[in-house]
C-alpha positions as CSV (number, residue, x, y, z in Angstrom):
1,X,0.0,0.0,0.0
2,X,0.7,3.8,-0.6
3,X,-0.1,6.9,0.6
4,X,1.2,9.9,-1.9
5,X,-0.5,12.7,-2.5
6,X,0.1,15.5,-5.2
7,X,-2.0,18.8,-5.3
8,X,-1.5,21.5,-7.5
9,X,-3.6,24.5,-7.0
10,X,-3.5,28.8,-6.2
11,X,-3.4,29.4,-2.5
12,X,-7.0,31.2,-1.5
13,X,-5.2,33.4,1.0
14,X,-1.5,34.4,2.5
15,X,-0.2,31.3,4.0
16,X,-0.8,31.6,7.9
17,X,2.3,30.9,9.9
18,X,1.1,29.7,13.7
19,X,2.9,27.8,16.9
20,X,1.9,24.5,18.0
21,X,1.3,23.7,21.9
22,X,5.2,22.1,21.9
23,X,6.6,25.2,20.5
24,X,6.9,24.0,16.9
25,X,6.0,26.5,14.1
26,X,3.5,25.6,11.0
27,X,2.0,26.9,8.5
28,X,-1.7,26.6,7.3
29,X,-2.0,27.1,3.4
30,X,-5.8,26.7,1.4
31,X,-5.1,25.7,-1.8
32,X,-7.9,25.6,-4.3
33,X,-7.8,22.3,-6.7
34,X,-10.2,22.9,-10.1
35,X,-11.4,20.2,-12.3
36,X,-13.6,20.7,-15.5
37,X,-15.4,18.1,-18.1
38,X,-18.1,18.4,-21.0
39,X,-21.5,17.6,-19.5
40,X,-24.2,15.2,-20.8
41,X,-25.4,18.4,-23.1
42,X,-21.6,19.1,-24.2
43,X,-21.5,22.1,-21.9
44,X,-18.4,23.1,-19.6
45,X,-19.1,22.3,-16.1
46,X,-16.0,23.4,-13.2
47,X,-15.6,22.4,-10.0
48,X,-13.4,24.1,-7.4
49,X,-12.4,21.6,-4.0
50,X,-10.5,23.4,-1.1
51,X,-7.8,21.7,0.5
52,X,-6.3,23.3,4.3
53,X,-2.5,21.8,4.1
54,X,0.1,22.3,7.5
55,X,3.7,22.5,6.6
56,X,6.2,21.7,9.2
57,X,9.6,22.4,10.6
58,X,12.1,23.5,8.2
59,X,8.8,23.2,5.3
60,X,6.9,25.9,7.0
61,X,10.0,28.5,7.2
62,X,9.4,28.3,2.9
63,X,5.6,28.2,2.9
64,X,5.4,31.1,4.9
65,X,6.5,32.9,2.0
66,X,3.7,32.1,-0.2
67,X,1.2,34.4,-1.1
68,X,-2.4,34.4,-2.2
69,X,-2.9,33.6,-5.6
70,X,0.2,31.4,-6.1
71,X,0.2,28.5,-8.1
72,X,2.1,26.2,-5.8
73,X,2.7,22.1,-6.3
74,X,2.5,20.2,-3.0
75,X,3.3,16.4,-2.3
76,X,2.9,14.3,0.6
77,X,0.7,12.0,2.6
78,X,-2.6,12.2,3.3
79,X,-3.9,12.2,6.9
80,X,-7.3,12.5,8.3
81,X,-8.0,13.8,11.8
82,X,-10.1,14.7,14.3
83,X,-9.7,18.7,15.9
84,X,-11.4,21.0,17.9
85,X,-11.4,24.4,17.9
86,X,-12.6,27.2,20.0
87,X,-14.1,30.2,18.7
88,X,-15.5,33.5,21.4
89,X,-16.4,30.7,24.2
90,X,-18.2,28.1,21.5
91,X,-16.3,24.9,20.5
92,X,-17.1,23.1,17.2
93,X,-15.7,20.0,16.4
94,X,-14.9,18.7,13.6
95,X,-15.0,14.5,13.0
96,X,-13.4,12.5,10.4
97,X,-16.0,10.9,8.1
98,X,-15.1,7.9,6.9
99,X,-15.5,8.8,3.0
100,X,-12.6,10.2,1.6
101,X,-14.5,12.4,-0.8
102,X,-15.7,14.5,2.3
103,X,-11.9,15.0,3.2
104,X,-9.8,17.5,2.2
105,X,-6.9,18.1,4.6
106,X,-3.3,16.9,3.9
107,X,-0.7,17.0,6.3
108,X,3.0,17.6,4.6
């Protein structure tokens, strides 16, 4: 078995550089992936999927540099996982669902 992944796609925003509970820096990229095909009636049809990527150690001290709108290339492994997050007092959680095509998060 393999797990390899290879996006290539414009970042939506300024890559966010951030600092994990241990002290180790990362940075949070969303890259848009777009994918078009001739529908039933021969018409165009496009769709746009956002992936949120986190680049580590010495990768993040690059990908801090990127800036919205860049057409970037990114390969790794693919890892799905479970987070909260707290927003003014309300926490939402996120869960993994067990269909890939409802995932969209890579970890480099």
């Amino acid at each position: 078995m393999f797990n390899k992944i290879i996006l290539i796609g414009r970042l939506g925003q300024n890559a966010e550089a951030k600092t994990a509970q241990n002290n180790n820096e990362y940075v949070t990229l969303n890259v848009a992936t777009q994918e078009s095909w001739k529908n039933d009636k021969g018409d165009y049809e496009t769709r746009t999927e956002w992936h949120r990527v986190y680049a580590w150690r010495n990768l993040s001290k690059f990908a801090k540099t990127l800036q919205k709108g860049q057409l970037i290339t990114l390969e790794g492994a693919l890892r799905y996982r479970d987070y909260q997050e707290e927003v003014d007092g309300l926490t939402v959680q996120a869960l993994g669902h067990g269909d890939p095509r409802h995932q969209h998060e890579a970890a480099l």
